[in-house]
C-alpha positions in Angstrom: 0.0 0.0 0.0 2.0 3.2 -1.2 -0.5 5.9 1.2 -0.5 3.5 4.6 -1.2 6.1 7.3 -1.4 8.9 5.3 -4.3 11.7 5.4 -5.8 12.8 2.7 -8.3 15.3 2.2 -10.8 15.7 -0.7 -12.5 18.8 -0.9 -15.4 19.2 -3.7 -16.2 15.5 -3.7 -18.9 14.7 -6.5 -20.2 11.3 -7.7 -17.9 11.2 -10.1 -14.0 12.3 -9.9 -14.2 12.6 -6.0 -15.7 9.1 -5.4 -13.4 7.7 -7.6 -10.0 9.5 -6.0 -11.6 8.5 -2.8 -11.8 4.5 -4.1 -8.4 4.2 -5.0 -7.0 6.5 -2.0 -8.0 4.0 0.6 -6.8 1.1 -1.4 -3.8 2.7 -1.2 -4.0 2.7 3.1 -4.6 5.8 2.9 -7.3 7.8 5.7 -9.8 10.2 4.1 -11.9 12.8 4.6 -14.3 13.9 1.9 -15.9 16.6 1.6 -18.5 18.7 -0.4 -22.3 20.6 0.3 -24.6 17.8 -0.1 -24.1 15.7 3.3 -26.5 12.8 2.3 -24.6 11.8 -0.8 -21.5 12.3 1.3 -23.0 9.6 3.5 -23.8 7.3 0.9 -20.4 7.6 -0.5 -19.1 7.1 3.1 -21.2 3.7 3.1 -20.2 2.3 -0.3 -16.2 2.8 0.1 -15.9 2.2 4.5 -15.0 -1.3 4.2 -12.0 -0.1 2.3 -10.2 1.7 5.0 -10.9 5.0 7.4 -13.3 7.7 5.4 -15.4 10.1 7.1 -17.0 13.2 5.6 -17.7 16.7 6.7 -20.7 18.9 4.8 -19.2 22.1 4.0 -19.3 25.2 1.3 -16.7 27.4 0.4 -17.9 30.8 0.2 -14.5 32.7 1.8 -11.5 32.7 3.5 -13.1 32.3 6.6 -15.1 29.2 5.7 -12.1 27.6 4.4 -10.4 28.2 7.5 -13.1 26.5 9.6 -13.7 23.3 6.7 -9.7 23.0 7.3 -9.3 22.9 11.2 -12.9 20.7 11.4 -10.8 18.1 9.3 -7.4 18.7 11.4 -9.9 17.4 14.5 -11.3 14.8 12.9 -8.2 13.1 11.7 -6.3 14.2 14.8 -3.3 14.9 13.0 -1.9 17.0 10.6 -2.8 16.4 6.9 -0.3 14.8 4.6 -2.7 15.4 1.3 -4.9 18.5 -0.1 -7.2 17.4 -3.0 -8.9 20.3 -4.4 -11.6 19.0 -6.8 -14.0 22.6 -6.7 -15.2 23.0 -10.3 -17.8 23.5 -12.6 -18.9 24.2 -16.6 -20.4 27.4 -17.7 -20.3 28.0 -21.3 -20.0 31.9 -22.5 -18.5 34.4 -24.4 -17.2 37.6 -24.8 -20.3 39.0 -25.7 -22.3 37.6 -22.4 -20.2 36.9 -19.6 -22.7 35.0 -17.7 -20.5 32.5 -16.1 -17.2 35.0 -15.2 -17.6 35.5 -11.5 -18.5 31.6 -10.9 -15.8 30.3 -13.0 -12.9 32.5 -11.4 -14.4 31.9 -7.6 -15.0 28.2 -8.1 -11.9 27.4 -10.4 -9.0 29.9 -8.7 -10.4 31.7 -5.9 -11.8 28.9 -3.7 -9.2 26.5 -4.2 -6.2 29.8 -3.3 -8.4 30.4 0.2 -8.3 26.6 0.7 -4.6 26.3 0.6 -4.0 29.6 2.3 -5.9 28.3 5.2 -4.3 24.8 5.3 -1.0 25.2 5.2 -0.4 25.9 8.9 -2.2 22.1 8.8 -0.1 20.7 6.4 2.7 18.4 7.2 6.4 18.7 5.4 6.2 16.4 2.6 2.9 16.6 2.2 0.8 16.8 -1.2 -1.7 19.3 -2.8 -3.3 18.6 -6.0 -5.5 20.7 -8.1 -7.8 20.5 -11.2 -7.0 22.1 -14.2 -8.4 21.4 -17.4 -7.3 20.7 -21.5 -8.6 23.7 -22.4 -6.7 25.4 -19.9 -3.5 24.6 -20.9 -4.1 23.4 -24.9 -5.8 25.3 -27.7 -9.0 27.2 -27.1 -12.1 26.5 -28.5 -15.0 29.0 -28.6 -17.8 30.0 -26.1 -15.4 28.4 -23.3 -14.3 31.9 -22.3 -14.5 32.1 -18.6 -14.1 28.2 -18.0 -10.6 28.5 -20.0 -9.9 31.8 -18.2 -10.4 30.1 -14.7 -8.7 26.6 -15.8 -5.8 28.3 -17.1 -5.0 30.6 -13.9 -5.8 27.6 -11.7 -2.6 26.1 -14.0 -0.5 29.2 -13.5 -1.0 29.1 -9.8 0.4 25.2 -9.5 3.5 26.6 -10.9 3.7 29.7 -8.6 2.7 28.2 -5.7 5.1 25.4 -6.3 8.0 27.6 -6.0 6.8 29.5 -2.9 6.6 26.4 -1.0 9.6 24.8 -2.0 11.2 25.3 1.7 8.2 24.2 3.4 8.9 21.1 1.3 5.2 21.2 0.2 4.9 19.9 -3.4 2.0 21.6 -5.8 1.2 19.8 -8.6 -2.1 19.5 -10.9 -3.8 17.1 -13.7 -5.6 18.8 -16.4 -8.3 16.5 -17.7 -10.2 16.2 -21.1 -13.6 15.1 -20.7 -14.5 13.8 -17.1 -17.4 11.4 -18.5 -19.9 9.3 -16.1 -20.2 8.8 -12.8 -18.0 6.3 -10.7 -19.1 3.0 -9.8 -16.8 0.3 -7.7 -15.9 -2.8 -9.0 -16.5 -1.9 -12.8 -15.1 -2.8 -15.9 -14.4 0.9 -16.4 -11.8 0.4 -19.4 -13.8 -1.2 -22.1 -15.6 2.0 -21.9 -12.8 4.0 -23.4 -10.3 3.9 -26.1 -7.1 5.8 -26.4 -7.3 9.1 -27.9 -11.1 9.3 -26.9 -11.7 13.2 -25.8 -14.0 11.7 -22.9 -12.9 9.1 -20.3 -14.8 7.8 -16.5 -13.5 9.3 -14.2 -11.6 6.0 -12.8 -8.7 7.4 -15.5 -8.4 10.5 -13.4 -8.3 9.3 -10.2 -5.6 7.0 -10.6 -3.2 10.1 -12.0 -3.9 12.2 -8.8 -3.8 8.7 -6.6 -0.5 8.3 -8.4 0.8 11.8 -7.8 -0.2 11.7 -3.9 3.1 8.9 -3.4 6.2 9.0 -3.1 7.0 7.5 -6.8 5.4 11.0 -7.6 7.9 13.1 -5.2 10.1 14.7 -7.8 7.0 16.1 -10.0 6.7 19.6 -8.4 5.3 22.4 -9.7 3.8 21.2 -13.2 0.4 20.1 -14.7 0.2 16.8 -16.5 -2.6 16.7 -19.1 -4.6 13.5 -18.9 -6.2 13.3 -22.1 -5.4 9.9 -24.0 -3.8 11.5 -26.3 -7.3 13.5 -27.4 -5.6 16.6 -28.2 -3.2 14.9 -30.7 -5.9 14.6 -33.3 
């Protein structure tokens, strides 16, 4: 098990990537804590994956600094310990353009301002060595594509900021580090032949493909990738 004792905290836990990072977390030994708005599908999640290993869940929004700070010492008390892993999985899709901005202020809260109050409040929590992932996105990093405008915007910063915040912690020996997906298709479900429904160089994948890259990146086969985003795309931007 390459995560024995280690604790890991998902933050924006959905039915898809969240659940799935989750899975493969604790079948690595690793301790979890999940967390996200809706507490009953929390619970349910909790349920389905507690005979793997440790998981509780806390119910919790991100609307501030201060409710960052409060998400992030409720999970410091619950695991008694200092954290060794930050997953930051906040997102969202809202399509617009230059001419109607309708999705600006949600994409840049949800995509770089949340996850920035998230790791300014944890870090005191964090231990040395410890982990933080974040979510990124193809178009963030790859060629645009049109009425994407404040998704990209948000996906791209939130890709900047791995690299940024990688060097600022470099003493605290803190690595940053972020995927940046193509299509996060389906929902998870344990125990399912989740390959057959892909093929390489597909744009979409379930999201079992993701969470194995950020389950990857939380060990210490991972420990020399600092400070980078690795697109995980099947090749989908090749074509």
């Amino acid at each position: 098990m390459r995560l024995k004792d280690k604790r890991i905290l998902i933050i924006g836990v959905s039915e898809g990537l969240g659940y799935a990072l989750a899975y493969f977390l604790l079948k690595e030994g690793a301790e979890v804590i999940i967390t996200a708005r809706n507490a009953q599908k929390l619970e349910k999640i909790k349920k389905s994956l507690e005979s793997l290993g440790k998981i509780n869940y806390i119910s919790s929004e991100i609307k501030d600094i201060n409710s960052a700070k409060e998400l992030i010492k409720n999970a410091y008390s619950m695991f008694n310990s200092k954290i060794d892993g930050l997953c930051i999985l906040i997102g969202g899709y809202i399509e617009d353009d230059i001419y109607n901005l309708k999705g600006l202020d949600e994409m840049i809260n949800n995509h770089i301002k949340y996850p920035l109050y998230i790791i300014s409040a944890g870090l005191e929590y964090l231990n040395e060595g410890s982990t933080i992932v974040l979510i990124s996105a193809l178009r963030g990093i790859d060629k645009a594509l049109p009425n994407q405008l404040s998704y990209s915007i948000g996906k791209a910063g939130i890709a900047k900021a791995v690299e940024v915040l990688a060097s600022e912690l470099l003493d605290k020996g803190i690595r940053v580090v972020g995927i940046a997906p193509s299509w996060i298709y389906g929902n998870f479900e344990p125990g399912r032949d989740w390959k057959s429904e892909r093929k390489l160089g597909d744009p979409k994948a379930p999201p079992e493909d993701f969470a194995r890259v950020i389950t990857w990146l939380m060990t210490d086969e991972a420990e020399w990738v600092n400070g980078t985003v690795i697109p995980v795309d099947g090749g989908s931007r090749l074509r």
